[in-house]
PyMOL Python script that loads the backbone (N, CA, C, O; Angstrom):
from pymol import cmd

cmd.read_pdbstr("""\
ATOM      1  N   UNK A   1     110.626 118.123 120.311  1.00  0.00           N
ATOM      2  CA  UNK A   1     110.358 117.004 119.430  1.00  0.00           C
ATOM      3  C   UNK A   1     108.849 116.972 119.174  1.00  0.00           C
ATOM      4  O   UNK A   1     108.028 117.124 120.078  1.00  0.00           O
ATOM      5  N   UNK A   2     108.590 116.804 118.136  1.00  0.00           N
ATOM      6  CA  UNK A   2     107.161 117.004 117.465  1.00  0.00           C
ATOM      7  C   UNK A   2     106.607 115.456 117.074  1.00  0.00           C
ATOM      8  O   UNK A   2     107.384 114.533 117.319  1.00  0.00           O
ATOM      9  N   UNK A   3     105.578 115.204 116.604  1.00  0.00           N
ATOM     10  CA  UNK A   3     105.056 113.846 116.149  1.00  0.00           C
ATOM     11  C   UNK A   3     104.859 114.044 115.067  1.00  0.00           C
ATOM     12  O   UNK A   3     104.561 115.118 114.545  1.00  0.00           O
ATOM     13  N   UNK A   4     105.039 112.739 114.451  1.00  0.00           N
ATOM     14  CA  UNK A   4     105.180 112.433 112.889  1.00  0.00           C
ATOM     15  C   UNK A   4     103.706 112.897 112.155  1.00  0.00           C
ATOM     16  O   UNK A   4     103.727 112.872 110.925  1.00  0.00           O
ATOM     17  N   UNK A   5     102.945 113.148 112.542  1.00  0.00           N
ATOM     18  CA  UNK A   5     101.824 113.378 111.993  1.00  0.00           C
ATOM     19  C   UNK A   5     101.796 115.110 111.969  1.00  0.00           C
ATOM     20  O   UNK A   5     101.121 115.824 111.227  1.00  0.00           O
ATOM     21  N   UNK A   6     102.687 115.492 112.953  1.00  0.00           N
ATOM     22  CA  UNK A   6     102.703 117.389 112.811  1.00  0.00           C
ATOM     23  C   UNK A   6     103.894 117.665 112.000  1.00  0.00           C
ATOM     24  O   UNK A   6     104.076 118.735 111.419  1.00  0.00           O
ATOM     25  N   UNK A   7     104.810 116.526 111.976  1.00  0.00           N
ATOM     26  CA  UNK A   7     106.027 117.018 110.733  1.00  0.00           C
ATOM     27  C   UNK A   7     105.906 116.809 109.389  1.00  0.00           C
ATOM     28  O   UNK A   7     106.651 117.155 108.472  1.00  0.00           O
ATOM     29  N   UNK A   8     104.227 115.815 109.379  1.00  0.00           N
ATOM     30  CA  UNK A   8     103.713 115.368 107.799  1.00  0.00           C
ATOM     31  C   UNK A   8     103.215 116.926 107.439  1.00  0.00           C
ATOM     32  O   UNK A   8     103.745 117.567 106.532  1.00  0.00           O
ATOM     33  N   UNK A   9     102.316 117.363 108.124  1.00  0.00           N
ATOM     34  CA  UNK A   9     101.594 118.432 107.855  1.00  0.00           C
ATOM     35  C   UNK A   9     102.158 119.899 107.625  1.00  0.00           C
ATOM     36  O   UNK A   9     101.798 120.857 106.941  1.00  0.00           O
ATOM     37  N   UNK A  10     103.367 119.607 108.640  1.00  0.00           N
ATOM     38  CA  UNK A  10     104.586 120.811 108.255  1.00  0.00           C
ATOM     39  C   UNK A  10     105.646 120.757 107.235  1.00  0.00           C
ATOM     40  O   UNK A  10     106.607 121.526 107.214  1.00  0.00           O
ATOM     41  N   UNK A  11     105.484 120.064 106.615  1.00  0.00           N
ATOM     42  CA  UNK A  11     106.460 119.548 105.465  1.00  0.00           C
ATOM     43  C   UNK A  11     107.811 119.398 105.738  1.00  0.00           C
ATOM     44  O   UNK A  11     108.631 119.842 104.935  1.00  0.00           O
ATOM     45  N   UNK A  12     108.234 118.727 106.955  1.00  0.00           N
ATOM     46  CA  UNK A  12     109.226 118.820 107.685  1.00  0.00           C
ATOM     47  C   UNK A  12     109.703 116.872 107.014  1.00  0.00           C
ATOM     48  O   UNK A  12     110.771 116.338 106.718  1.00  0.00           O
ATOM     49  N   UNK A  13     108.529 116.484 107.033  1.00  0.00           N
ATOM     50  CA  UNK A  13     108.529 114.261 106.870  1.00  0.00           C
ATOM     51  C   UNK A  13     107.988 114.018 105.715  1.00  0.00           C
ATOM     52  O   UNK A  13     106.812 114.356 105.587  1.00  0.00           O
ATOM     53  N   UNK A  14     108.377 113.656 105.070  1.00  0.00           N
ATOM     54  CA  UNK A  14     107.345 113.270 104.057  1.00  0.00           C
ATOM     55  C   UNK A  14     107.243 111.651 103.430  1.00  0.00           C
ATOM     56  O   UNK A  14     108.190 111.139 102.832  1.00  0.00           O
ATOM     57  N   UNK A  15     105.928 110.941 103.674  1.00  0.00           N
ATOM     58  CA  UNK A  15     105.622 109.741 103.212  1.00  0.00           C
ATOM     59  C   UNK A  15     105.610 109.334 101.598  1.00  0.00           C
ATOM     60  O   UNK A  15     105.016 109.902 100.682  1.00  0.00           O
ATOM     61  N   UNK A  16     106.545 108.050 101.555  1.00  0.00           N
ATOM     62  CA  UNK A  16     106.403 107.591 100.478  1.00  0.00           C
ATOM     63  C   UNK A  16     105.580 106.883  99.819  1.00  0.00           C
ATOM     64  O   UNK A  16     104.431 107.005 100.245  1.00  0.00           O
ATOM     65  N   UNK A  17     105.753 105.803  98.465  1.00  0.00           N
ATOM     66  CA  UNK A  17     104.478 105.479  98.237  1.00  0.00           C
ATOM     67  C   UNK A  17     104.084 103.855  99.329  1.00  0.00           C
ATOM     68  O   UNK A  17     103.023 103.302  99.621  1.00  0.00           O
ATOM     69  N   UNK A  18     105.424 103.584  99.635  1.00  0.00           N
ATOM     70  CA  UNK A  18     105.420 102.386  99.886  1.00  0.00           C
ATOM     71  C   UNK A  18     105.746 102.656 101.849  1.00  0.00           C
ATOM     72  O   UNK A  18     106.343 101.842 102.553  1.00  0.00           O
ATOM     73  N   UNK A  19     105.312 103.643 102.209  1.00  0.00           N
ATOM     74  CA  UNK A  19     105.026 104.026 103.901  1.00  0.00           C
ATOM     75  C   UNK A  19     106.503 103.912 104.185  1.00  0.00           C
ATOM     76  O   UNK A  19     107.000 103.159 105.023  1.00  0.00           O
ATOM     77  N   UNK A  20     107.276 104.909 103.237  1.00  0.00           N
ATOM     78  CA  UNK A  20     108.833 104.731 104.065  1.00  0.00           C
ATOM     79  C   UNK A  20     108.774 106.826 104.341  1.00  0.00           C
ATOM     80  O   UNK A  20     108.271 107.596 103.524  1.00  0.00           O
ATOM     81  N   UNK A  21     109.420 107.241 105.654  1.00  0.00           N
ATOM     82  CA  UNK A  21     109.079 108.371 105.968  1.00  0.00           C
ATOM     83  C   UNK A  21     110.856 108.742 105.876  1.00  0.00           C
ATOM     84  O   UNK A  21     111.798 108.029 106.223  1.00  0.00           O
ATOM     85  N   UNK A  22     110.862 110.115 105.280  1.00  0.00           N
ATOM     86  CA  UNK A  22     111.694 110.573 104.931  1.00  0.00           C
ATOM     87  C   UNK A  22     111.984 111.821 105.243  1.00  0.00           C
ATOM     88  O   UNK A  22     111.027 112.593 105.304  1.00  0.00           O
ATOM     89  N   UNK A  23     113.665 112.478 105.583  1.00  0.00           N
ATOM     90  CA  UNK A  23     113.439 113.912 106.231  1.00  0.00           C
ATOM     91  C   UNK A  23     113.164 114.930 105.183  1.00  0.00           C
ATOM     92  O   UNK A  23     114.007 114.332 104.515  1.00  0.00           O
ATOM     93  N   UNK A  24     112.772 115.939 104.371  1.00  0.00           N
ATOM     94  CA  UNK A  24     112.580 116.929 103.968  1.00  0.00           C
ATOM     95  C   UNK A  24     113.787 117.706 103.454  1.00  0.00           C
ATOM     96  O   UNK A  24     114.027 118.048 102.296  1.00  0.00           O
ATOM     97  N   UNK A  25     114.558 117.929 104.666  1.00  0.00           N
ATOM     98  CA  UNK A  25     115.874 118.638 104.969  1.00  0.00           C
ATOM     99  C   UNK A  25     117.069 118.164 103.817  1.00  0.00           C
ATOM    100  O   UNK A  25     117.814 118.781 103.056  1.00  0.00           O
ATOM    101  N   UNK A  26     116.786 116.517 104.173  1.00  0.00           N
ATOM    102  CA  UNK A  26     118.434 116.008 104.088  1.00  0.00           C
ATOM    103  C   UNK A  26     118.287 114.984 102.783  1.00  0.00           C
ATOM    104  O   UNK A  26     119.220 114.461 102.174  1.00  0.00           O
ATOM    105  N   UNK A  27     116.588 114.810 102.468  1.00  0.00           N
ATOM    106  CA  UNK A  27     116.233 113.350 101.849  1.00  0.00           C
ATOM    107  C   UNK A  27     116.826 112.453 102.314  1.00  0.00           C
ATOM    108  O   UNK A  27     117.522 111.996 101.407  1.00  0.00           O
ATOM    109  N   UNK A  28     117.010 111.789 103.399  1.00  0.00           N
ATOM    110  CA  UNK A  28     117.473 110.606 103.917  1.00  0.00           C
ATOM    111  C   UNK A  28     116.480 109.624 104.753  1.00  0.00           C
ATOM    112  O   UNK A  28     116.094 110.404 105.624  1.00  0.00           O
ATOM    113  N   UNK A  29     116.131 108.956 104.894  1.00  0.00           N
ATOM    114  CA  UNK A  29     114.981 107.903 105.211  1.00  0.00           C
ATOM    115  C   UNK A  29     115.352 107.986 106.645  1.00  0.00           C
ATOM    116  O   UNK A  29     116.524 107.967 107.021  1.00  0.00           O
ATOM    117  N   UNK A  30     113.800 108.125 107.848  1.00  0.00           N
ATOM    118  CA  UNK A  30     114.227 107.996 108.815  1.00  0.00           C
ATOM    119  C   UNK A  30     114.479 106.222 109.538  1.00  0.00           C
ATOM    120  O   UNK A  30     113.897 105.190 109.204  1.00  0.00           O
ATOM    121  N   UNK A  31     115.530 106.415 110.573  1.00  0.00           N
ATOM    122  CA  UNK A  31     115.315 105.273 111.181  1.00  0.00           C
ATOM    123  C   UNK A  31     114.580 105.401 112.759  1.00  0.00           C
ATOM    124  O   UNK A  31     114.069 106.332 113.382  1.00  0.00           O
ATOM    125  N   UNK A  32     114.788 104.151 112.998  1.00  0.00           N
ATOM    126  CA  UNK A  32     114.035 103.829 114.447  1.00  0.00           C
ATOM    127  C   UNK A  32     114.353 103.676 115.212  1.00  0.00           C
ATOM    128  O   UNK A  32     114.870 102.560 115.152  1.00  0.00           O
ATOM    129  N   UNK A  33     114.540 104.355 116.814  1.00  0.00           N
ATOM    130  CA  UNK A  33     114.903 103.867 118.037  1.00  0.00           C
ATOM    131  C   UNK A  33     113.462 103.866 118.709  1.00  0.00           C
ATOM    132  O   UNK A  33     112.518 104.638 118.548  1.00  0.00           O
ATOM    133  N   UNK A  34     113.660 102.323 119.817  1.00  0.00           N
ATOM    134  CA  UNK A  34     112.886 101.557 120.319  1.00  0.00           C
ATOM    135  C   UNK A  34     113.056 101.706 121.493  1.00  0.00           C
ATOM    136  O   UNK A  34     114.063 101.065 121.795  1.00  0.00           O
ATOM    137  N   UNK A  35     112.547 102.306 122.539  1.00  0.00           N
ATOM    138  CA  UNK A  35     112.938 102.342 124.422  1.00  0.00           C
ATOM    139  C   UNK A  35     112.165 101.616 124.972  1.00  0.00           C
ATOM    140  O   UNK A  35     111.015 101.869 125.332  1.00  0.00           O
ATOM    141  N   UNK A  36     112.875 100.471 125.091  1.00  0.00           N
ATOM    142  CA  UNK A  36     111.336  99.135 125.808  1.00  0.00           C
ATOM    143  C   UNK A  36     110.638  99.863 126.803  1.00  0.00           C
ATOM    144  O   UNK A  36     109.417  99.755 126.918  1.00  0.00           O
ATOM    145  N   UNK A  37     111.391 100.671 127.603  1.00  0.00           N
ATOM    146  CA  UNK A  37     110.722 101.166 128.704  1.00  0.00           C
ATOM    147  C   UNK A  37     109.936 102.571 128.230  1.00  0.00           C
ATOM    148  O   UNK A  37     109.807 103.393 129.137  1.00  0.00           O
ATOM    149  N   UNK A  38     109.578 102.820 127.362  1.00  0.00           N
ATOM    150  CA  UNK A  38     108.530 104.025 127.229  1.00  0.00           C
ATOM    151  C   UNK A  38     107.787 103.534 126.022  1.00  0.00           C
ATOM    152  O   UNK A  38     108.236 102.679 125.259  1.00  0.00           O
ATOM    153  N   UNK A  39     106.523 104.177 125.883  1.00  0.00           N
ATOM    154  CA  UNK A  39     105.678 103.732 124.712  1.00  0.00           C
ATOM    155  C   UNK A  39     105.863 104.855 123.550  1.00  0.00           C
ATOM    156  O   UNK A  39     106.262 106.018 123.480  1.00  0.00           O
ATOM    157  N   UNK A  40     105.408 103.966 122.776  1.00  0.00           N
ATOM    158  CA  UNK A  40     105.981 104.854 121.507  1.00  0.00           C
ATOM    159  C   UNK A  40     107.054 104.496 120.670  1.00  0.00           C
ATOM    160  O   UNK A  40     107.559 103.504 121.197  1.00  0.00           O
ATOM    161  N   UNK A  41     107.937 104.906 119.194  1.00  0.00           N
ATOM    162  CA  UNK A  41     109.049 105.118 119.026  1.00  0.00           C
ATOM    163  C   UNK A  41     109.577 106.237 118.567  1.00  0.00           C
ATOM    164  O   UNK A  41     108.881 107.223 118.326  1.00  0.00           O
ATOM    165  N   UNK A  42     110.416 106.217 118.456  1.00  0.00           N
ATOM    166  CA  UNK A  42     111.294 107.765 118.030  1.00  0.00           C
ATOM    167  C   UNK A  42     111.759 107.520 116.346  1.00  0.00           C
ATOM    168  O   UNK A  42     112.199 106.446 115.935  1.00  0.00           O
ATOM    169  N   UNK A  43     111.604 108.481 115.674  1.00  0.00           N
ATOM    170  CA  UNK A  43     112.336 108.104 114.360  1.00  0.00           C
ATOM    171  C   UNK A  43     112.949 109.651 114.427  1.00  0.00           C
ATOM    172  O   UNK A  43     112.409 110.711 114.746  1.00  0.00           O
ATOM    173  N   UNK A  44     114.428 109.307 113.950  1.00  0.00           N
ATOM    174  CA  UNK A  44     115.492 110.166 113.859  1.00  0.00           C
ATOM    175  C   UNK A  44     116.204 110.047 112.736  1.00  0.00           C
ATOM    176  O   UNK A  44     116.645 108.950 112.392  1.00  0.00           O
ATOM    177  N   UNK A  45     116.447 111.403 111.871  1.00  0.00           N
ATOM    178  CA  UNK A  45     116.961 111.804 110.723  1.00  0.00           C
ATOM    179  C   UNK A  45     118.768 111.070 111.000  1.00  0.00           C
ATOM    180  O   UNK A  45     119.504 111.366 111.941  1.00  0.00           O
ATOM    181  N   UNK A  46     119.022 110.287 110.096  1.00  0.00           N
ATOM    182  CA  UNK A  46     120.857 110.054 110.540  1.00  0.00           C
ATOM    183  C   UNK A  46     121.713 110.811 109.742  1.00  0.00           C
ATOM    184  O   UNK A  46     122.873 110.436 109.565  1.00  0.00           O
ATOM    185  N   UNK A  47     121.083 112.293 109.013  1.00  0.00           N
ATOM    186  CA  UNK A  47     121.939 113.361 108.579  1.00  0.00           C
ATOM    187  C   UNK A  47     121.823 114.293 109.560  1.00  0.00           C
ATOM    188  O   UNK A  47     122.773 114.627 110.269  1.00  0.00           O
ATOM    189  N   UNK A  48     120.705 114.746 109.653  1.00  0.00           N
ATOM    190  CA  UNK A  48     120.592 116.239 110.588  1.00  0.00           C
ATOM    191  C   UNK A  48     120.700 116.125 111.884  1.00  0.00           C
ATOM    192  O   UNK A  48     121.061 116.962 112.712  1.00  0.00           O
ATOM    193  N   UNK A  49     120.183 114.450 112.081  1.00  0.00           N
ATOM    194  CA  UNK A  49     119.895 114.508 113.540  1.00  0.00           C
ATOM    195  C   UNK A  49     118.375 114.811 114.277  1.00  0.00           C
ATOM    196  O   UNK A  49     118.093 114.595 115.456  1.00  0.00           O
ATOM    197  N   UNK A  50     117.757 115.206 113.538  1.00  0.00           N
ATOM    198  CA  UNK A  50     116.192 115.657 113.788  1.00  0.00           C
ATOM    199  C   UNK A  50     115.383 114.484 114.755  1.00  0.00           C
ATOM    200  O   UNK A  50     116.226 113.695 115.182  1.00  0.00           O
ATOM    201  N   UNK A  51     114.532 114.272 115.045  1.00  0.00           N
ATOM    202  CA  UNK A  51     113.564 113.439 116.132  1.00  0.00           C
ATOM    203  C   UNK A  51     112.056 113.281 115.986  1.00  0.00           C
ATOM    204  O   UNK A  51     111.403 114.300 116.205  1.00  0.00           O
ATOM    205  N   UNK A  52     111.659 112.619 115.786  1.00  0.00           N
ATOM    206  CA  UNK A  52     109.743 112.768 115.878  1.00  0.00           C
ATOM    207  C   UNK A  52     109.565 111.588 116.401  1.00  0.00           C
ATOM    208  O   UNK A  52     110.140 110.510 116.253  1.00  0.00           O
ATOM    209  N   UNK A  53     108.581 111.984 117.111  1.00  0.00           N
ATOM    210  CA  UNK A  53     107.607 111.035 117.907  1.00  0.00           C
ATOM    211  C   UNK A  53     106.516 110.145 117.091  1.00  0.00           C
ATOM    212  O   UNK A  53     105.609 110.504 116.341  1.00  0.00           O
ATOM    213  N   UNK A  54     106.936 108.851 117.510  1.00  0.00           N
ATOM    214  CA  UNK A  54     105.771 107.687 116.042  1.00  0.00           C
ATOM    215  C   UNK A  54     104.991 107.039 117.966  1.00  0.00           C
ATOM    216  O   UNK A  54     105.451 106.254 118.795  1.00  0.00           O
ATOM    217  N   UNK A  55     103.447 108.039 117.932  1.00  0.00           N
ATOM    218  CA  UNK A  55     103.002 107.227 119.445  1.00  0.00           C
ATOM    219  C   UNK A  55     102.190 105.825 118.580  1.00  0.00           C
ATOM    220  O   UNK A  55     102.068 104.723 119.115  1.00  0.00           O
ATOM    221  N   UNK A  56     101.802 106.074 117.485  1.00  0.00           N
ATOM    222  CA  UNK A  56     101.045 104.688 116.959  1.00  0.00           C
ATOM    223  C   UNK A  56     101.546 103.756 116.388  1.00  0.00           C
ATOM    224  O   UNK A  56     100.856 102.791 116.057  1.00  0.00           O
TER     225      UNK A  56
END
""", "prot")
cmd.dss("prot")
cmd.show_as("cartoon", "prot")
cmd.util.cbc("prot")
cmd.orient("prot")
């Protein structure tokens, strides 16, 4: 699992105009899982399944 800022640059995520992040792959908007107990969140593709790390 990579961070959203190395899947911007890999053309893997790509930002919209209005800061909505999207997969590349599937065009489908990512969503968000939240683990109270770790910092950070996860945003995951809900076609492919894909993962990136959001630490900010």
């Amino acid at each position: 699992m990579e961070s959203i800022r190395k899947g911007l640059r890999s053309g893997a995520v790509e930002k919209d105009t209005y800061g909505r992040l999207t997969c590349t792959e599937c065009d489908a908007e990512l969503t968000t899982k939240n683990d109270p107990d770790k910092i950070g969140k996860v945003r995951k593709c809900p076609e492919c399944g894909s993962e990136w790390k959001d630490v900010g």
